[in-house]
DRENDO-1510 file (C-alpha; in Angstrom, 1 decimal, always signed):
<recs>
REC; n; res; u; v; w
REC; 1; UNK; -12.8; +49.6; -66.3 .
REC; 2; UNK; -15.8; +50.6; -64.3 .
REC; 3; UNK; -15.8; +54.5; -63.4 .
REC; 4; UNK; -15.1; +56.1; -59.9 .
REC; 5; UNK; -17.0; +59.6; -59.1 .
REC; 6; UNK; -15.9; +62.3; -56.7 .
REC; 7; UNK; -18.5; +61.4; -54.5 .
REC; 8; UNK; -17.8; +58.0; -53.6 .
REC; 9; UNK; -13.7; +58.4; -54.2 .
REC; 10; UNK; -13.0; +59.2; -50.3 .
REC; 11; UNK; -14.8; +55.7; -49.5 .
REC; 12; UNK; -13.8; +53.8; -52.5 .
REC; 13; UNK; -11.4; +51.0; -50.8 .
REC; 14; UNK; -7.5; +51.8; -51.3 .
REC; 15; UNK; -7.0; +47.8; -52.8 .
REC; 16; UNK; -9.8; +48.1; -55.1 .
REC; 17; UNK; -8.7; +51.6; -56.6 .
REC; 18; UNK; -5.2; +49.6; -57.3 .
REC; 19; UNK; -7.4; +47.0; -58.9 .
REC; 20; UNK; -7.9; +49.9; -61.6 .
REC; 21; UNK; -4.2; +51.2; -61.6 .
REC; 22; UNK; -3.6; +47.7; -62.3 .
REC; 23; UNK; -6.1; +47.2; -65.1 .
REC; 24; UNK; -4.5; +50.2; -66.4 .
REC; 25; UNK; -0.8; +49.1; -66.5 .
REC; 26; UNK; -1.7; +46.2; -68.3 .
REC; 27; UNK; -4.1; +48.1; -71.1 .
REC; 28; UNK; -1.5; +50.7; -71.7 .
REC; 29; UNK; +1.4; +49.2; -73.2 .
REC; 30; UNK; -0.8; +47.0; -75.7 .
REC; 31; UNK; -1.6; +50.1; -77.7 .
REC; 32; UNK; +2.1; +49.9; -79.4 .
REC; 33; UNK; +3.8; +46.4; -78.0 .
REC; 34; UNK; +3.3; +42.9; -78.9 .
REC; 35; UNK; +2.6; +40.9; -75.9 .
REC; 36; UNK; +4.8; +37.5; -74.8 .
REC; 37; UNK; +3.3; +36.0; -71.5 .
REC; 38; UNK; +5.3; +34.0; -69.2 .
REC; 39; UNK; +2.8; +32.5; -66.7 .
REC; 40; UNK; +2.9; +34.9; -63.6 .
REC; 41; UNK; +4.9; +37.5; -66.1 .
REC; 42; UNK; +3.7; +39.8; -69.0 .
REC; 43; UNK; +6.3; +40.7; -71.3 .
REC; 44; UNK; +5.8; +43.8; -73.1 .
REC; 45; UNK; +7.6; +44.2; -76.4 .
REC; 46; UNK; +7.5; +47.6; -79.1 .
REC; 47; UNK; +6.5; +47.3; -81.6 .
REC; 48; UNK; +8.6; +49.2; -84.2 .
REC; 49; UNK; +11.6; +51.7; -82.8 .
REC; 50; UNK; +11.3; +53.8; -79.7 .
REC; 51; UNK; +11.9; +53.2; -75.9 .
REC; 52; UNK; +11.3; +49.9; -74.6 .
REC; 53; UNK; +8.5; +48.8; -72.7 .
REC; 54; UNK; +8.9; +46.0; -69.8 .
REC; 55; UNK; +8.1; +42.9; -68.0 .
REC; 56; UNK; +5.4; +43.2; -65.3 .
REC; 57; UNK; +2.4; +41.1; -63.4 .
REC; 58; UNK; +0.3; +38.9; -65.6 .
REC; 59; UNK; -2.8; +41.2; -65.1 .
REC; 60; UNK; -5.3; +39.0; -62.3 .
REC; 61; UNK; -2.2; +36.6; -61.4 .
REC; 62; UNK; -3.0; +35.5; -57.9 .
REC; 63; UNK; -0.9; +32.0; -57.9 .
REC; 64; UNK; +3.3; +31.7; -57.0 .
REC; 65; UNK; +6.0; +33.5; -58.6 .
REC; 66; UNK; +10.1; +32.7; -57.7 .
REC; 67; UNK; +12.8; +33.4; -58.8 .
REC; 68; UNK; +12.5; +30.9; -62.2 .
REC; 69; UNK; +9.3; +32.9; -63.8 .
REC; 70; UNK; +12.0; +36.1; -63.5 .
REC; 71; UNK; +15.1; +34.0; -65.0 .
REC; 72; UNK; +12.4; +33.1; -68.3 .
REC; 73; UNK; +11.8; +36.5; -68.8 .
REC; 74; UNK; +15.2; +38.1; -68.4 .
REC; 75; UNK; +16.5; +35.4; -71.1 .
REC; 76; UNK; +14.0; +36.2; -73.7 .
REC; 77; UNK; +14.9; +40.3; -73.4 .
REC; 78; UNK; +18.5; +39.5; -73.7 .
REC; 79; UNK; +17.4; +37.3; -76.5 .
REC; 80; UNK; +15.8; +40.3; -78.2 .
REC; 81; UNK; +18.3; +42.7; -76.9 .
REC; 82; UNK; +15.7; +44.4; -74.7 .
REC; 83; UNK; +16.8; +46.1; -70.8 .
REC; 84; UNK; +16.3; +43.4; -68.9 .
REC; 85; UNK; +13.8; +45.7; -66.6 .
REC; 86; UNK; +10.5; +45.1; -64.6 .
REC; 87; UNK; +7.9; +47.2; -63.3 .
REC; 88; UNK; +5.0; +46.7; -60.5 .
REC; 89; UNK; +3.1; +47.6; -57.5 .
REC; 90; UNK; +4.4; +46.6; -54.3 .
REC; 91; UNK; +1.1; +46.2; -52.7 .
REC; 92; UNK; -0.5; +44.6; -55.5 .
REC; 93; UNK; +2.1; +42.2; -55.9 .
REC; 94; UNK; +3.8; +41.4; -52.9 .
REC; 95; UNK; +6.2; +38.3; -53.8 .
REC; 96; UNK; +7.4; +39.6; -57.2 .
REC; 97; UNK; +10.3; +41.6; -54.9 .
REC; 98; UNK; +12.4; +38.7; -53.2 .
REC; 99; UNK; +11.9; +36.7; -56.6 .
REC; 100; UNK; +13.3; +39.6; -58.7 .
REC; 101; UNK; +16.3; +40.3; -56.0 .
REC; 102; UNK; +16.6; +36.7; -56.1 .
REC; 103; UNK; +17.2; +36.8; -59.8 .
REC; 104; UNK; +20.3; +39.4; -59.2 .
REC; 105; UNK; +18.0; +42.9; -60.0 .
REC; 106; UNK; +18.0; +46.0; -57.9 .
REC; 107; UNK; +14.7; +47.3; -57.3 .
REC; 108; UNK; +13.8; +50.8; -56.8 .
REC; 109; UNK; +11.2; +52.7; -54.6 .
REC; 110; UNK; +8.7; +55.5; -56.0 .
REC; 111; UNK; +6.1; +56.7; -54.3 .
REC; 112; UNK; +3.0; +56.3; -56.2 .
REC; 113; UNK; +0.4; +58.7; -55.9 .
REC; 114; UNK; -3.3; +59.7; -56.8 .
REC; 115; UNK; -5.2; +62.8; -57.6 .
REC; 116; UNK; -8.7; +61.1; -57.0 .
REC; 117; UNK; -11.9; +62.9; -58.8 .
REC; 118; UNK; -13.1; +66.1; -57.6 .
REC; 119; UNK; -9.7; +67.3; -56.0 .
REC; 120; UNK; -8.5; +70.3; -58.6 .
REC; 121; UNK; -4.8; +71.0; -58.9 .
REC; 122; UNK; -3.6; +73.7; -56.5 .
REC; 123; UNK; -3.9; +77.4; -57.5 .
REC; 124; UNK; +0.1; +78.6; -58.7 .
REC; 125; UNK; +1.8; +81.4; -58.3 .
REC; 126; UNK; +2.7; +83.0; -61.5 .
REC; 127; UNK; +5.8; +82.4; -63.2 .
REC; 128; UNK; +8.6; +84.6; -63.1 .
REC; 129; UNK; +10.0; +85.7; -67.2 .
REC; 130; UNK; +8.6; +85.1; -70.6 .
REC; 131; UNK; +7.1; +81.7; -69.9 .
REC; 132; UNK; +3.9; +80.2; -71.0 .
REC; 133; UNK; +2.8; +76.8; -70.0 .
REC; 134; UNK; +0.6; +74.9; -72.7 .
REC; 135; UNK; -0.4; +71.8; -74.5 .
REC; 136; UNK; +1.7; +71.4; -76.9 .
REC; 137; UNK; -0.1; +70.0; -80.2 .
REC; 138; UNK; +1.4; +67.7; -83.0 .
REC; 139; UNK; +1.9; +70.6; -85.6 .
REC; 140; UNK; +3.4; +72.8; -82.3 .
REC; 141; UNK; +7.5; +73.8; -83.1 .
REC; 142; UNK; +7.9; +73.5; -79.6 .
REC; 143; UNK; +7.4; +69.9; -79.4 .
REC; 144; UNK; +10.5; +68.8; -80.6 .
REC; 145; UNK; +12.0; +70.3; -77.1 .
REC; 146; UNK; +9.5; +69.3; -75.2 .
REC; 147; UNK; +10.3; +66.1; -76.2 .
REC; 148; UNK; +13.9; +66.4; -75.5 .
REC; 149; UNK; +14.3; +68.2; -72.0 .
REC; 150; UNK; +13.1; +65.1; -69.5 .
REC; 151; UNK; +16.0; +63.1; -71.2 .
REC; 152; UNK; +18.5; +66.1; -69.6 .
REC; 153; UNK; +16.5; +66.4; -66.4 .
REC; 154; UNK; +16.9; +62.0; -66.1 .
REC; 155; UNK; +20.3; +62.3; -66.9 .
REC; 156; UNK; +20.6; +64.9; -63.8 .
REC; 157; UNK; +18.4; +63.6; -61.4 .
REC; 158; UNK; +17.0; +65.3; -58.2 .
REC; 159; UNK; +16.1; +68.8; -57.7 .
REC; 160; UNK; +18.9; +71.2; -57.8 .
REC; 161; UNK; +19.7; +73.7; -60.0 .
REC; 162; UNK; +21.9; +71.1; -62.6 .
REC; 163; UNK; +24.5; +72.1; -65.6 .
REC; 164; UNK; +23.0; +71.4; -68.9 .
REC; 165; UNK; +21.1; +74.3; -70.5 .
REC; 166; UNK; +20.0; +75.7; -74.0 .
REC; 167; UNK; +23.1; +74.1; -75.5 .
REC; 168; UNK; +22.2; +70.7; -74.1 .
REC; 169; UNK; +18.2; +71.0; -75.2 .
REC; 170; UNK; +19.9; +71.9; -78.8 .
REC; 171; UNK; +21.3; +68.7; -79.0 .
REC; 172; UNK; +19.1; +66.9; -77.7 .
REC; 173; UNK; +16.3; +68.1; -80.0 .
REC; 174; UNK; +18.2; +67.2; -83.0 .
REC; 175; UNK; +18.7; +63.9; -81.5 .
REC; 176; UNK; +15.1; +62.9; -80.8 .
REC; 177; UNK; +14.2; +64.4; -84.6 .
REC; 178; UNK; +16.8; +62.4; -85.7 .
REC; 179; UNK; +16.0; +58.7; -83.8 .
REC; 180; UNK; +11.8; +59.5; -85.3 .
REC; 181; UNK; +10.8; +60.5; -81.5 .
REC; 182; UNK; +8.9; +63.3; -83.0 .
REC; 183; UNK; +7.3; +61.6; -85.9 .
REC; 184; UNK; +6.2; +58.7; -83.4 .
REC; 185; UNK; +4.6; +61.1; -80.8 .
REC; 186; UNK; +3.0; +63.5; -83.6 .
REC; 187; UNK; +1.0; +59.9; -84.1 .
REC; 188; UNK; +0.1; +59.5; -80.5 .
REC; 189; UNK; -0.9; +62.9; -80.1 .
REC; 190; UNK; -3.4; +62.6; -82.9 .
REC; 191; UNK; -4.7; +59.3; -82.0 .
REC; 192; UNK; -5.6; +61.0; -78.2 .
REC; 193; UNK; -3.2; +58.5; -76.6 .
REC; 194; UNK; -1.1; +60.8; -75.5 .
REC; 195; UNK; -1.0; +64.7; -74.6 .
REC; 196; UNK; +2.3; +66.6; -74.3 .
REC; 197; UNK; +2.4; +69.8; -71.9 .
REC; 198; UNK; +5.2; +72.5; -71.7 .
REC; 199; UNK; +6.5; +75.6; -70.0 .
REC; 200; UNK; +7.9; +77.5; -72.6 .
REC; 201; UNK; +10.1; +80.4; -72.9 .
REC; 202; UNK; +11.6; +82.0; -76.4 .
REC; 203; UNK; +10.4; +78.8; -78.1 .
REC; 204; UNK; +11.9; +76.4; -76.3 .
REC; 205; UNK; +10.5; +74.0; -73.6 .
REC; 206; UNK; +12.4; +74.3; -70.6 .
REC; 207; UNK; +10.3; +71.6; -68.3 .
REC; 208; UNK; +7.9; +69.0; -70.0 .
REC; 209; UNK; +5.9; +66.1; -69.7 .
REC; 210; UNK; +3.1; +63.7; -70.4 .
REC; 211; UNK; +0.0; +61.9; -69.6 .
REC; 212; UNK; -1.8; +58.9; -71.2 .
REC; 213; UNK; -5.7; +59.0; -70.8 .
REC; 214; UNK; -7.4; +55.7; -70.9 .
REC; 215; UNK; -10.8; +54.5; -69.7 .
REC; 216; UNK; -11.0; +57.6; -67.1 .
REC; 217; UNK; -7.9; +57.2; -66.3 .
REC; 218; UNK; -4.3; +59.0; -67.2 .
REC; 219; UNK; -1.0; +58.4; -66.1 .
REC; 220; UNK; +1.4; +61.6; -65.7 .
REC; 221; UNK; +4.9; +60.3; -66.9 .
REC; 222; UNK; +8.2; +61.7; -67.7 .
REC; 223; UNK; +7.6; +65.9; -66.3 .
REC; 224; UNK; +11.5; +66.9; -66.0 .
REC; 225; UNK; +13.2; +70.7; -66.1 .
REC; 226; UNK; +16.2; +71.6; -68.0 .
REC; 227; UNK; +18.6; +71.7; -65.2 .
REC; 228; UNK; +19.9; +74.7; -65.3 .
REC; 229; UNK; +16.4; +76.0; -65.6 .
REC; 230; UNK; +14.9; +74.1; -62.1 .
REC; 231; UNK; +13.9; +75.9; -59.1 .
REC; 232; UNK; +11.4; +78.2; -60.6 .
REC; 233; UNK; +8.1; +76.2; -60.3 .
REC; 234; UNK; +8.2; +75.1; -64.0 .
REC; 235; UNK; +7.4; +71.2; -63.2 .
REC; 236; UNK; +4.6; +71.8; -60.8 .
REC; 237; UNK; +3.0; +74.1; -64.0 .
REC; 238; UNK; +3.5; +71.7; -66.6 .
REC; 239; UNK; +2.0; +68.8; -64.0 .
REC; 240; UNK; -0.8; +71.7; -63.1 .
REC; 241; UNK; -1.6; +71.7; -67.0 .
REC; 242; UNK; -1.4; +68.0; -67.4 .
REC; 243; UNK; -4.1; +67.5; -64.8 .
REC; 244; UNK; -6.1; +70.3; -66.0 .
REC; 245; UNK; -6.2; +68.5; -69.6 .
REC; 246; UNK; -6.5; +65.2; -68.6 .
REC; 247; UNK; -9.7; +66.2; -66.3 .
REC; 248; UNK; -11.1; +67.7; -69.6 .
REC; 249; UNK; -10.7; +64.2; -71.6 .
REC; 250; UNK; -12.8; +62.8; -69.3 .
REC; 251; UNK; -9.9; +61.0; -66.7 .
REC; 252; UNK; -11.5; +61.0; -63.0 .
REC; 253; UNK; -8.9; +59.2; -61.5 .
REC; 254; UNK; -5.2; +61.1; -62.3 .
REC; 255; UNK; -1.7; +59.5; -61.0 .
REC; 256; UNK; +2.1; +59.5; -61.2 .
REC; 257; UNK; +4.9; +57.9; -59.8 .
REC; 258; UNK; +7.3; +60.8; -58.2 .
REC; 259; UNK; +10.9; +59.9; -58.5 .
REC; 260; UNK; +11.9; +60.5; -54.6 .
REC; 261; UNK; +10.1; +61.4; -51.3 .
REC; 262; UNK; +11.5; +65.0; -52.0 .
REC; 263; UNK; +9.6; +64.9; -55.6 .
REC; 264; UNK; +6.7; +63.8; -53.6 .
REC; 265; UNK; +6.1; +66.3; -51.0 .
REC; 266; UNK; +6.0; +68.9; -54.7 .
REC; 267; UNK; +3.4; +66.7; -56.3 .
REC; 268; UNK; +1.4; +66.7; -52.6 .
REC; 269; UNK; +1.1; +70.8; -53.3 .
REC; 270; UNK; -0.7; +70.0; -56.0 .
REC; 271; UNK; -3.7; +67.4; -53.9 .
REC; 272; UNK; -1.7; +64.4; -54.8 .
REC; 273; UNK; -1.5; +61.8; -52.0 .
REC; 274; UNK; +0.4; +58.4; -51.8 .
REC; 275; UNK; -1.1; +55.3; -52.3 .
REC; 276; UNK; +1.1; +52.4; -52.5 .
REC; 277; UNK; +4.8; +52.1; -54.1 .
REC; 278; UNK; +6.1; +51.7; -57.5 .
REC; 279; UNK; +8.6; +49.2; -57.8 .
REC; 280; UNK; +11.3; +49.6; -61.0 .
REC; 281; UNK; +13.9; +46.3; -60.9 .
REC; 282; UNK; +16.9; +46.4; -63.2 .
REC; 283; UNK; +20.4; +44.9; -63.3 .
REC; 284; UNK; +23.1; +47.3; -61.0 .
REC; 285; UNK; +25.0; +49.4; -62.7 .
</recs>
């Protein structure tokens, strides 16, 4: 994927910086799933356990895609007892939507947004308490929680102060030690394909998340707060330290999808603007 500098990033046309997202997408995945293409459709399969990956856009598609190419692909991840779950840009691919709706999946809007070179995360206000916000390493005790809190903050979605707490992050630890979560990212981390950040407090991470350098490139996934710990800044520190690490690997371009609008105006404090949507399709609950 050919680089993009800060100097030419406020001309560099909007379509062909999706180009790269795209590219992106595609590469990402293929470092831990076997790969089942469907024509139009890319089905991403893991490799070994861990969360499931997706169907998306064959990468460079440009010809028709109905409701059929979906129907293919749905069968084959009930056939491996996979989500039946698909994931794309809405600007990039613009007939995928009414094909997956089609097919009987609700899609979901996120805004997706860019950091572009050159534009530094936001000065923050320091945090109130005992808490540090770091990279957590493989070998780092706090990576167990730091693993565990975004699956409380999904499971309590939006941005007020929720119920679950240290008793919750507990449980969940022993959870993702339990299911090899740990072991699997400890792997990652080495192998530089991912990097874990966390604000921590008393040795427990109480908002967490990730990003995935590739190329000059990394994707900021998965930064959730305990619940009971959210309005104190704590995401927008751990995102703050995600960018600052991922600008030292080398990634020019930085990006995320934010969960809401309301998530996205928090991510725009930090010089993150929108540039398309991110479209999640899945069968209703």
């Amino acid at each position: 994927m050919p680089g993009v500098t800060s100097a030419d990033f406020d001309d560099y046309p909007e379509q062909a910086l999706l180009d790269r997202l795209e590219e992106y997408y595609d590469a990402v995945p293929r470092h831990g799933a076997r790969v089942e293409d469907y024509g139009p459709l890319t089905l991403f399969v893991r490799e070994g356990q861990g969360w499931p990956f997706y169907a998306r856009p064959a990468r460079g598609w440009s010809g028709p895609l109905d409701a059929t190419d979906v129907h293919k692909v749905r069968a084959r991840q009930r056939e491996l007892g996979i989500p039946e779950s698909f994931e794309w840009v809405a600007e990039t691919t613009p007939t995928l939507r009414s094909a997956v709706e089609e097919s009987g999946l609700v899609v979901h809007e996120h805004p997706l947004m860019v950091l572009g070179p050159g534009t530094p995360a936001a000065p923050l206000e320091g945090l109130s308490g005992n808490i540090s916000v770091r990279i957590v390493g493989a070998d780092d005790p706090t990576l167990p929680s730091a693993l565990a809190v975004p699956h409380l903050a999904f499971a309590e979605p939006g941005t007020h102060v929720g119920i679950a707490g240290t008793p919750q992050l507990t449980q969940a630890v022993e959870a993702r030690v339990a299911d090899g979560s740990v072991e699997r990212s400890m792997l990652r981390i080495r192998a530089g394909l991912t990097a874990v950040a966390a604000a921590v407090e008393h040795g427990l991470a109480l908002s967490a998340g990730q990003h995935q350098p590739l190329a000059g490139i990394s994707e900021i996934v998965g930064v959730g707060t305990l619940p009971a710990a959210r309005r104190r800044g704590l995401a927008l520190a751990v995102t703050a330290a995600l960018v600052a690490d991922a600008r030292s690997r080398g990634a020019a371009t930085v990006f995320l999808s934010a969960g809401d609008k309301d998530v996205a105006q928090i991510y725009a404090r930090l010089g993150f603007r929108k540039i398309g949507t991110a479209l999640i399709a899945e069968p209703a609950e």
